[in-house]
Phi, psi and omega in degrees: 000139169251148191265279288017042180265079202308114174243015187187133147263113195262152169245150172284123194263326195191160170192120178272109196254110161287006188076259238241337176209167210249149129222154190218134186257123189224109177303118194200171168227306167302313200309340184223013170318330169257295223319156154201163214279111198129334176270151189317135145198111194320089180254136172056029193059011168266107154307111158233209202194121177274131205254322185218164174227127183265187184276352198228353183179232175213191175207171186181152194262121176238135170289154150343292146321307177280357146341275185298330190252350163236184180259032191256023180266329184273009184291190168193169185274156214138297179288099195301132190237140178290133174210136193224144174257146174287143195293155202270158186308310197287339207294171199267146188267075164308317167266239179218211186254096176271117178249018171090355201235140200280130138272349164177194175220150171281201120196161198308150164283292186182161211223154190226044204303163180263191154258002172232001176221199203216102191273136176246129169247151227225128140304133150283125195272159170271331157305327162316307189298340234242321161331298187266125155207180204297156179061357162245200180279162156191150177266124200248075206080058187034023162262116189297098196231160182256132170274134212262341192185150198226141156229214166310297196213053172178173194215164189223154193195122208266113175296111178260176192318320194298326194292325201269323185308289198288347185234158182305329202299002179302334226218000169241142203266163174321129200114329196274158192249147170214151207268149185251112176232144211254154172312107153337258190003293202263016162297291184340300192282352180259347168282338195261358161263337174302342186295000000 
């Protein structure tokens, strides 16, 4: 389990194409000061599982599924990727409860700076939206975010400097596709109301 609380901006070092999986070698530092081989680590909010450990980072294997269902097929190397390690039992709950599993990808709309923030619009997939409301979480490229404004068929979510630094959204442009994983909670309450 993860906060989406983005604790390193890591780069794609190499990307290894298996035909049917991925392997992505990702240059980091915080991300793996502890790891060990087996353990969780969010790149782009895709829970991925460290296969190796370099002198500079991990590699780490993505199937087929997580392929089809994130952006993490369009990386290259080069590409600054949001990274978290998974949270520890003791550790502060900073965001909210990010499980790492993608439902699906957006893309940026249009992007509105301030002088000290940035407001972002989201395309909304419509299996998606019935999820998503205002003032509440949603992940955006494994980033824990408030939705600041909502519509038909998209949502805005307002940056402050430290988000703009520390994360890709410093660096992605209108266009760009990012992965969405929606608050779990209320998948839970809407399987326990179909009963």
């Amino acid at each position: 389990m993860f906060t989406g609380i983005v604790e390193e901006l890591g780069r794609v070092a190499a990307v290894e194409d298996q035909g049917d999986a991925s392997r992505l070698s990702i240059e980091c530092t915080t991300a793996v000061e502890d790891a060990v081989l087996g353990d969780s680590i969010a790149v782009n909010g895709v829970c991925l599982t460290v296969a190796e450990l370099t002198g500079n980072g991990f590699i780490a294997d993505v199937m087929q599924e997580s392929l089809n269902r994130s952006s993490l097929g369009s990386l290259s190397v080069g590409s600054p990727v949001n990274l978290e390690r998974a949270m520890a039992a003791g550790g502060r709950f900073g965001g909210h409860i990010v499980q790492g599993h993608v439902d699906g990808t957006a893309e940026i709309i249009s992007r509105s700076p301030a002088e000290h923030w940035e407001i972002v619009r989201v395309s909304l997939p419509a299996d998606l939206a019935r999820y998503v409301v205002e003032k509440g979480s949603i992940t955006v490229d494994g980033t824990s975010l408030t939705v600041s404004s909502i519509g038909p068929d998209w949502f805005e979510v307002s940056l402050i400097p430290t988000t703009l630094a520390d994360t890709v959204f410093g660096s992605l442009p209108v266009g760009a596709t990012v992965n969405l994983e929606v608050d779990v909670l209320a998948k839970y309450v809407e399987k326990m109301m179909d009963r």
